[in-house]
Every structure is written in structure tokens, then in C-alpha cells.
MOPAC internal coordinates of N, CA, C and O (Angstrom, degrees):
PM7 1SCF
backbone

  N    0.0000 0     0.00 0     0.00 0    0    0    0
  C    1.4547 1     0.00 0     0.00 0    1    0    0
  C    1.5204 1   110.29 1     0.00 0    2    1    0
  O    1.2310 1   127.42 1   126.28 1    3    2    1
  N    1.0678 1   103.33 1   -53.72 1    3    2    1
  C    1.9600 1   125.60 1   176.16 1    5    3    2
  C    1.6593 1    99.18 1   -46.31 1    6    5    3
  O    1.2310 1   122.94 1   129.37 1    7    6    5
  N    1.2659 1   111.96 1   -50.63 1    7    6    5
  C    1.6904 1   111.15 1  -163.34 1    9    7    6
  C    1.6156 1   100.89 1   -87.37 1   10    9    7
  O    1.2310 1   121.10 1   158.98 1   11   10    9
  N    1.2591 1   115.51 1   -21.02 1   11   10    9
  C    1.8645 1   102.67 1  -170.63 1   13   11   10
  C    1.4919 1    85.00 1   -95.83 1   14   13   11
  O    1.2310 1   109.81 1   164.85 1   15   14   13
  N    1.0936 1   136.73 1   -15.15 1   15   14   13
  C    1.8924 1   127.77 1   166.20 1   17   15   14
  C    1.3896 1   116.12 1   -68.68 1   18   17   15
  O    1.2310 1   123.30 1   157.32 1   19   18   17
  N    1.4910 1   111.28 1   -22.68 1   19   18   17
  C    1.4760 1   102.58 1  -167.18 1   21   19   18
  C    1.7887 1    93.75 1   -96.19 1   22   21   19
  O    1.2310 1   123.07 1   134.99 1   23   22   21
  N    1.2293 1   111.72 1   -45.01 1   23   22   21
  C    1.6367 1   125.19 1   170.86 1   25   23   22
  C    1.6584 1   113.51 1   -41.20 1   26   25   23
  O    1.2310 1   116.09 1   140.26 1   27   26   25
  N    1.4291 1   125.04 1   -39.74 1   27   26   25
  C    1.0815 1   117.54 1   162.27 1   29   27   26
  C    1.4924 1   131.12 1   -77.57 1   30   29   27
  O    1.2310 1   127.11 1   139.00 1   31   30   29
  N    1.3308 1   103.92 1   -41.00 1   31   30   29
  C    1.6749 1   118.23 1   154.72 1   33   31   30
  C    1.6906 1   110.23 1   -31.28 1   34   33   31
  O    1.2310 1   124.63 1   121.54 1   35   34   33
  N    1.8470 1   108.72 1   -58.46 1   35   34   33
  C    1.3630 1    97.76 1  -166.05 1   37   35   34
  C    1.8656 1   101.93 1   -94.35 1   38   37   35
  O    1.2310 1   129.00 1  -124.00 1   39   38   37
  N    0.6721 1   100.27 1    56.00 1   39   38   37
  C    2.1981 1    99.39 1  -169.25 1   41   39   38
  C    2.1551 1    72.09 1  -138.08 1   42   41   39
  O    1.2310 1   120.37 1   125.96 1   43   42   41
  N    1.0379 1   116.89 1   -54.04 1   43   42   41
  C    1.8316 1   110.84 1  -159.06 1   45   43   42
  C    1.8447 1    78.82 1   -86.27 1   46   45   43
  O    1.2310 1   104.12 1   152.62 1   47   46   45
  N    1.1251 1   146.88 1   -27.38 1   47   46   45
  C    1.5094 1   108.24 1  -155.92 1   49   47   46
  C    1.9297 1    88.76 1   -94.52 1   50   49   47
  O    1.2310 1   123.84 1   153.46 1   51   50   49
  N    1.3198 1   110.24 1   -26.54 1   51   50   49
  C    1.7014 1    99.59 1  -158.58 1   53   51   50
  C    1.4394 1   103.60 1  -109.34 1   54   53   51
  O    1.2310 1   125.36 1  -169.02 1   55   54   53
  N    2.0526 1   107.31 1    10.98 1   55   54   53
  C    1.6007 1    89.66 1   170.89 1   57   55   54
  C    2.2832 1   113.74 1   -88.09 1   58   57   55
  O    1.2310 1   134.94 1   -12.62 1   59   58   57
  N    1.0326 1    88.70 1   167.38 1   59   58   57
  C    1.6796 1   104.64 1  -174.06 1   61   59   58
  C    1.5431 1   104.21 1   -69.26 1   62   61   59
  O    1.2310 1   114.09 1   -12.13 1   63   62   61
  N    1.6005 1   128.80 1   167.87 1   63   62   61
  C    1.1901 1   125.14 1  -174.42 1   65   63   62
  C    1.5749 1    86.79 1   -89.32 1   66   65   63
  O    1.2310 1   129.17 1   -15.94 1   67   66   65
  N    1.4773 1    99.94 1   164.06 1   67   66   65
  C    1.6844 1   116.58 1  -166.27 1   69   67   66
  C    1.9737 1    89.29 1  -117.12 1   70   69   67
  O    1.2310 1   114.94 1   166.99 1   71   70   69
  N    0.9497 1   127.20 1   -13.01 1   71   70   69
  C    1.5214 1   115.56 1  -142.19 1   73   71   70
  C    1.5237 1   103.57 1     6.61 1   74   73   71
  O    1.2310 1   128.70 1   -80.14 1   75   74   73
  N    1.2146 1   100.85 1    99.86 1   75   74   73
  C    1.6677 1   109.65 1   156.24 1   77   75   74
  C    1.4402 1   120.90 1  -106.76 1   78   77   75
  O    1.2310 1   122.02 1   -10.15 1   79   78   77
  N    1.1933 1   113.74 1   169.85 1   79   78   77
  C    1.7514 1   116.24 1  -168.63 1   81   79   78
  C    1.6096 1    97.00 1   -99.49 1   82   81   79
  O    1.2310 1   111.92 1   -60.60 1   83   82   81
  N    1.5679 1   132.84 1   119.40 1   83   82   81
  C    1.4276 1   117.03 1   140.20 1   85   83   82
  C    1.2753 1   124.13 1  -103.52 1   86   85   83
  O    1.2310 1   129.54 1   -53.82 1   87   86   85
  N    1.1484 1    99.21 1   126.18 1   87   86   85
  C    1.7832 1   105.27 1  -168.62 1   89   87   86
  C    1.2374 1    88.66 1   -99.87 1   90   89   87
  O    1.2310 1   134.43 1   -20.25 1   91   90   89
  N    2.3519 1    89.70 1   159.75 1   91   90   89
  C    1.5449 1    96.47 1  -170.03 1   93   91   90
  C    1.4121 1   134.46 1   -45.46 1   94   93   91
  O    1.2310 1   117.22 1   140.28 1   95   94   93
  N    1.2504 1   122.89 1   -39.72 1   95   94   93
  C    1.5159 1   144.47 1   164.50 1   97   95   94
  C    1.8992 1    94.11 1   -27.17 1   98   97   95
  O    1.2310 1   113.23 1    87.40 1   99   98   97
  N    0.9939 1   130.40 1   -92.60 1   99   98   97
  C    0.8974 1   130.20 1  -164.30 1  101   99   98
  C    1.4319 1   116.82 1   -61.46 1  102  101   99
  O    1.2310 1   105.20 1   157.41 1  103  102  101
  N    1.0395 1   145.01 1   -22.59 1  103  102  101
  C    1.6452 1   144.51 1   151.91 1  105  103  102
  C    1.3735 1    96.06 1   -61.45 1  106  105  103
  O    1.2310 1   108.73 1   139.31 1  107  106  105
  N    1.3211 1   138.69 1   -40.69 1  107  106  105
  C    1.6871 1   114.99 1  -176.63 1  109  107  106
  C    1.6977 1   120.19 1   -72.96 1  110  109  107
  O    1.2310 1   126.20 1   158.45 1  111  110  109
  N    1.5386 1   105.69 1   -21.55 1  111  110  109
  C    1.3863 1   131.17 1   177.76 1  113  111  110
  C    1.7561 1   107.64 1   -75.41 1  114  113  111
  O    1.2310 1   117.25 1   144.02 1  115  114  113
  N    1.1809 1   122.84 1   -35.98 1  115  114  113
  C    1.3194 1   147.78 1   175.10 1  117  115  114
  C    2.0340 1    97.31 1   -66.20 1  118  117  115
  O    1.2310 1   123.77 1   111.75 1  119  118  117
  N    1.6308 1   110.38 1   -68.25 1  119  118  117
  C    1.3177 1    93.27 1  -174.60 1  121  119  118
  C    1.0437 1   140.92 1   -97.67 1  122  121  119
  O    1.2310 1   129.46 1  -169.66 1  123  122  121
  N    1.8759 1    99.36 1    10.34 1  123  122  121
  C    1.6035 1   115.79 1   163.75 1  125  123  122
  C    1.2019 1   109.47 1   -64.76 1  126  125  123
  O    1.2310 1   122.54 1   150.69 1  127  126  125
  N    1.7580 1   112.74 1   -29.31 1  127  126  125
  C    1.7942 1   111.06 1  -173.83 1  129  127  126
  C    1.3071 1   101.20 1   -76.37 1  130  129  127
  O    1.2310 1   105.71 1   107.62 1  131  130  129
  N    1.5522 1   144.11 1   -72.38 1  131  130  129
  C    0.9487 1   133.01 1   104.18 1  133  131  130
  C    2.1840 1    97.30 1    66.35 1  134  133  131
  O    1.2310 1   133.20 1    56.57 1  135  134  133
  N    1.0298 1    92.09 1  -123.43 1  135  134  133
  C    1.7274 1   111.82 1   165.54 1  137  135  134
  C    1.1743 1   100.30 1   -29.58 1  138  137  135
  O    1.2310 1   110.84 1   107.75 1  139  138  137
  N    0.9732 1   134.84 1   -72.25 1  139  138  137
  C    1.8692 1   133.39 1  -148.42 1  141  139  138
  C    1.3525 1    74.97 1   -73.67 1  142  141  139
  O    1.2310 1    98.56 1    70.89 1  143  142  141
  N    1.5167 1   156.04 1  -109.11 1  143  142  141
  C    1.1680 1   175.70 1  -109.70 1  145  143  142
  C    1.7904 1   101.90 1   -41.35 1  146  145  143
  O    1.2310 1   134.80 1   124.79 1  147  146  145
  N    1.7383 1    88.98 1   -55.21 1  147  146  145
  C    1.3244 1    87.94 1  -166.55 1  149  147  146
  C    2.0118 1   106.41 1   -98.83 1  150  149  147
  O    1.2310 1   113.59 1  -179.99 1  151  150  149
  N    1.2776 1   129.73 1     0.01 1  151  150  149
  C    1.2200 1   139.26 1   144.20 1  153  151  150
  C    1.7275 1   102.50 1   -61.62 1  154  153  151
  O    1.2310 1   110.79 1   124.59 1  155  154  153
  N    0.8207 1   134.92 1   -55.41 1  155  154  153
  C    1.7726 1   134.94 1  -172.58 1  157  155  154
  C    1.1422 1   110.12 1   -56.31 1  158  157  155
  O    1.2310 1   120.75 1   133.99 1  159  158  157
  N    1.7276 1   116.17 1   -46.01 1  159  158  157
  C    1.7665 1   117.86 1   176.91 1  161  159  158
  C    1.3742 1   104.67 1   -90.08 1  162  161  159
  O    1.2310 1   104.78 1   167.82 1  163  162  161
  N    1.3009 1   145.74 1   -12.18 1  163  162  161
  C    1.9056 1   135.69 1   142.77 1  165  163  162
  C    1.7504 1    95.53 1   -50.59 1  166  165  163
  O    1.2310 1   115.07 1   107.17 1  167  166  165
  N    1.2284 1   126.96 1   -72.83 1  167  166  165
  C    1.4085 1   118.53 1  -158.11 1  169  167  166
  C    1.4760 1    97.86 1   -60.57 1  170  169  167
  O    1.2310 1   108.95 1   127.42 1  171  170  169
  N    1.3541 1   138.29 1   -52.58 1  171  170  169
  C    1.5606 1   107.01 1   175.28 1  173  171  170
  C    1.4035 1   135.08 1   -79.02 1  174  173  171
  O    1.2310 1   120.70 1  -165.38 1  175  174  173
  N    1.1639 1   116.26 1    14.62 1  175  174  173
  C    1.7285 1   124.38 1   166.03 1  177  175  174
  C    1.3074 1    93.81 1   -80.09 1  178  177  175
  O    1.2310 1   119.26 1   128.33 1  179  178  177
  N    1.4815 1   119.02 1   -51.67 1  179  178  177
  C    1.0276 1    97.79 1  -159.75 1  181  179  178
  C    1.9439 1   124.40 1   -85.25 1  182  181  179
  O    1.2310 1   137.00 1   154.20 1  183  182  181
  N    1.2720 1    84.68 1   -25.80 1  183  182  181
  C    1.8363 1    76.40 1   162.21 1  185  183  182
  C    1.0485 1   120.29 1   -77.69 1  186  185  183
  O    1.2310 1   110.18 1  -175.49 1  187  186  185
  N    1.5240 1   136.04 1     4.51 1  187  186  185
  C    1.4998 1   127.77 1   157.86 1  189  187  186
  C    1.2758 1   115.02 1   -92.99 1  190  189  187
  O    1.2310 1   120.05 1   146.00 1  191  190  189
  N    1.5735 1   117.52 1   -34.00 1  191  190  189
  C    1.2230 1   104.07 1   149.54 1  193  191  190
  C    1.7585 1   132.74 1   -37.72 1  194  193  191
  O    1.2310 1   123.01 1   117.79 1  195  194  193
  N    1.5025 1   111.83 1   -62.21 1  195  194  193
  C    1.0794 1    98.40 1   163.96 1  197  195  194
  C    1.5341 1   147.10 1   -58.41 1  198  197  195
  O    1.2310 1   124.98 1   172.33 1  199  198  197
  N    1.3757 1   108.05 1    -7.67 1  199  198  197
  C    1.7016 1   115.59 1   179.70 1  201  199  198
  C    1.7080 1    92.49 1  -100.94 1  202  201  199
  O    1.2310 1   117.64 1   174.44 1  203  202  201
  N    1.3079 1   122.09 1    -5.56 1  203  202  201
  C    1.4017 1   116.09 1   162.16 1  205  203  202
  C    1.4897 1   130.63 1   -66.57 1  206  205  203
  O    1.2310 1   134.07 1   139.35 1  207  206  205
  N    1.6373 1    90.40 1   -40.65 1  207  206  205
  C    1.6994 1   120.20 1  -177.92 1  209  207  206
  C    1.2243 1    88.16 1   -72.23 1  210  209  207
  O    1.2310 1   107.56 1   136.28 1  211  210  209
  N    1.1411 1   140.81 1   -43.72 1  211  210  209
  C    1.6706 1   118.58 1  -149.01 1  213  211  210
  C    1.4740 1    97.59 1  -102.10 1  214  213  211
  O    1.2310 1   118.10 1   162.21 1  215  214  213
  N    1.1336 1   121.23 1   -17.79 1  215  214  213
  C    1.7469 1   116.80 1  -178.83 1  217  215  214
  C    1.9192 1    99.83 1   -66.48 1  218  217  215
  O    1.2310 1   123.51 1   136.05 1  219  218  217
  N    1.3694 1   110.88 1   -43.95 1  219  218  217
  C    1.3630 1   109.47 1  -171.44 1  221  219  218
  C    1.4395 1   106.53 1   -74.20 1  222  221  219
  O    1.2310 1   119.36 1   140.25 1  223  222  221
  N    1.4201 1   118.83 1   -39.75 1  223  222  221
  C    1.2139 1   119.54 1  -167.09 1  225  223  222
  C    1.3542 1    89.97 1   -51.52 1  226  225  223
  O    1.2310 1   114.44 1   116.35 1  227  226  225
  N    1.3428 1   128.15 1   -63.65 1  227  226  225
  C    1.7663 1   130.69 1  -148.97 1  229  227  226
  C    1.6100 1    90.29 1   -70.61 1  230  229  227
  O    1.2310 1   113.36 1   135.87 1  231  230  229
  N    1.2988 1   130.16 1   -44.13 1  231  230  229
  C    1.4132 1   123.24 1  -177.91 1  233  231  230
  C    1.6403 1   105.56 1   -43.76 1  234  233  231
  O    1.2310 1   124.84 1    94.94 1  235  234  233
  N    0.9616 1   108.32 1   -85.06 1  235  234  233
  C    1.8024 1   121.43 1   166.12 1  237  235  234
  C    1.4298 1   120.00 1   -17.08 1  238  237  235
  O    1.2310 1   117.47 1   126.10 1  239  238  237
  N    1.5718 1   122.42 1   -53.90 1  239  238  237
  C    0.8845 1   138.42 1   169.33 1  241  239  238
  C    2.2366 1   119.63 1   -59.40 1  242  241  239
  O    1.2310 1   128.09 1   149.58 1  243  242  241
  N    1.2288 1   102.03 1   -30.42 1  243  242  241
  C    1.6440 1   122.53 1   163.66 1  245  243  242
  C    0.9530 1   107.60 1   -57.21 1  246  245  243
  O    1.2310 1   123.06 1   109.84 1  247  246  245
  N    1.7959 1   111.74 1   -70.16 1  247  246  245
  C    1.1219 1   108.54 1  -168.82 1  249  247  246
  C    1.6930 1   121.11 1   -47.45 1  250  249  247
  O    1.2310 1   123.71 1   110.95 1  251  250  249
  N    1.4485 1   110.50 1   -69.05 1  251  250  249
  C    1.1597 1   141.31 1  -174.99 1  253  251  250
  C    1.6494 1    87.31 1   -24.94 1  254  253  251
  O    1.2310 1   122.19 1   107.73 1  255  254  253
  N    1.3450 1   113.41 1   -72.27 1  255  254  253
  C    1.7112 1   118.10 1  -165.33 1  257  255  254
  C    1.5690 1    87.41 1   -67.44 1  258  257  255
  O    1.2310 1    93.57 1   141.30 1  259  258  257
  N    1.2613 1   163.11 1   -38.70 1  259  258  257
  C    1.3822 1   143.52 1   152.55 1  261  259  258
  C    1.2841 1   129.03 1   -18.43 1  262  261  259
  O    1.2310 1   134.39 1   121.87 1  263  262  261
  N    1.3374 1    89.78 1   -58.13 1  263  262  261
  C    2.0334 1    97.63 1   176.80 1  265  263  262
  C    1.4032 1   119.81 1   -87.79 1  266  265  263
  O    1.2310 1   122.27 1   168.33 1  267  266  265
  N    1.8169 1   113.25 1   -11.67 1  267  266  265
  C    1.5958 1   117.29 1   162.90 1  269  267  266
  C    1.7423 1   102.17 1   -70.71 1  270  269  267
  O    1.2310 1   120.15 1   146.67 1  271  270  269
  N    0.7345 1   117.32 1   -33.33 1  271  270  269
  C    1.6515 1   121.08 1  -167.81 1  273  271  270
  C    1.3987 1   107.37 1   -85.13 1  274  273  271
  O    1.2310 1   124.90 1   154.09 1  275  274  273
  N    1.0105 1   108.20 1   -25.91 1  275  274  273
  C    1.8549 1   113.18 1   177.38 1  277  275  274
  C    1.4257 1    82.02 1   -73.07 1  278  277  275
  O    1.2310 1   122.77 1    84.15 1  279  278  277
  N    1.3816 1   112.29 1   -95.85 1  279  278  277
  C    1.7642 1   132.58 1  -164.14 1  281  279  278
  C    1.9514 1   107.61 1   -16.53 1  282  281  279
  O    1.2310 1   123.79 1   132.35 1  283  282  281
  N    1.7731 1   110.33 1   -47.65 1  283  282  281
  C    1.3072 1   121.26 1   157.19 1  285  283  282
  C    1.4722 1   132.93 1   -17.54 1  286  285  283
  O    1.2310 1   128.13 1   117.14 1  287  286  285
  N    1.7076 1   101.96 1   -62.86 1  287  286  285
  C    1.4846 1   133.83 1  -164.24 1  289  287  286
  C    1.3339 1    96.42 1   -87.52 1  290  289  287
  O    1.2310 1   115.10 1   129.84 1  291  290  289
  N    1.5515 1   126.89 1   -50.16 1  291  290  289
  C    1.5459 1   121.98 1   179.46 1  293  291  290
  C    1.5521 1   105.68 1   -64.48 1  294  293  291
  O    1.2310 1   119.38 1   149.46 1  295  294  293
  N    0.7661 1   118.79 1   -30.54 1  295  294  293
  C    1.5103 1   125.08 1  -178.19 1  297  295  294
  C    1.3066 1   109.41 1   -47.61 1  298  297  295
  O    1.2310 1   126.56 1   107.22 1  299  298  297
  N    1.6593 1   104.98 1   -72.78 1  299  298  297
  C    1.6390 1   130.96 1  -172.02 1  301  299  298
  C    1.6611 1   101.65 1   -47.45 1  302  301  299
  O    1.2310 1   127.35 1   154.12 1  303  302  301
  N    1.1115 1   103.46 1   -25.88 1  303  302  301
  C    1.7609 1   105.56 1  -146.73 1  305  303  302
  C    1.8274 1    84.36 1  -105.21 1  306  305  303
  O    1.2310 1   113.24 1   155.06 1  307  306  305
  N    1.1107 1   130.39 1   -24.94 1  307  306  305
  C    0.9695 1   107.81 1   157.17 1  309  307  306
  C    1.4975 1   147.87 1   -81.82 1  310  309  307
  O    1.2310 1   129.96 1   166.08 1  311  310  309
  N    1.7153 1    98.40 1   -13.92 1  311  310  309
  C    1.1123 1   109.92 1   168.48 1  313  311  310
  C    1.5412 1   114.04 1   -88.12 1  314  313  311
  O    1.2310 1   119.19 1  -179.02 1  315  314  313
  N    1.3308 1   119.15 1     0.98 1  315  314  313
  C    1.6555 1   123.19 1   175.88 1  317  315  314
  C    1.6278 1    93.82 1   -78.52 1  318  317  315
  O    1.2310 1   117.70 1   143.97 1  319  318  317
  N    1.4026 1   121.98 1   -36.03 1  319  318  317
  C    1.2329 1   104.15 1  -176.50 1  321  319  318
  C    1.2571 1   125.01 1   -92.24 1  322  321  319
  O    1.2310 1   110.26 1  -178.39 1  323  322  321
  N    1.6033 1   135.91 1     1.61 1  323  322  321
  C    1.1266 1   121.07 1   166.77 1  325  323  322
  C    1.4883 1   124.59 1  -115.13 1  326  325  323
  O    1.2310 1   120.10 1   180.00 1  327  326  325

């Protein structure tokens, strides 16, 4: 991975200018990708965001019914004894 990163690094820093032509066609093809690219990484933040939200929510939500169910049992058990 390390060596085809540095290999492309040195192919773009030590190649010669090409003057090549990009015609409009291809700059609109360029920033439609461009667009989708960065719409594609919003839509997956945000659905991991959301399976983030809901893992805690239900965590939180355990607990909460954990310590109702404790508080429950101390309850009962105190009223068994008086």
C-alpha cells in the first residue's frame, strides 16, 4: 500500500506537463463525480450516526428499566418486612 502511494506520488511530482485539452463535457463528468462523492459520504455518516443513536438510546433505555426493576424488588422486600 505504502510503496504504490509513494509510486504514484513520484509518477505526478516528476511527470512533464502534457498540455492536454479538457473540454466542457469532461469537467461536468468530473463534478457530477465530484457531487455524488460528497452526497455518498453525508448519506453514510449519517446512517451510522443513526445506528449510533439507537445503540445508546436502547443502552440507556436498559439501564433505566435495570434500576426500575432493582428499585421494584427493594421495594417489595421492604414491604415483606414490615
Amino acid at each position: 500500500m505504502l510503496i504504490r502511494l509513494l509510486a504514484g506520488t513520484a509518477i505526478l511530482l516528476l511527470s512533464e506537463a502534457s498540455y492536454a485539452y479538457i473540454d466542457p463535457g469532461t469537467g461536468s463528468i468530473m463534478l457530477q463525480m465530484l457531487i455524488g462523492g460528497v452526497t455518498a459520504a453525508f448519506a453514510l455518516i449519517s446512517l451510522q450516526f443513526q445506528r449510533i443513536k439507537i445503540f445508546f438510546r436502547n443502552f440507556i433505555y436498559k439501564i433505566k428499566n435495570y434500576n426500575k426493576k432493582a428499585d421494584d424488588k427493594e421495594e417489595k422486600t421492604n414491604a415483606a418486612e414490615t
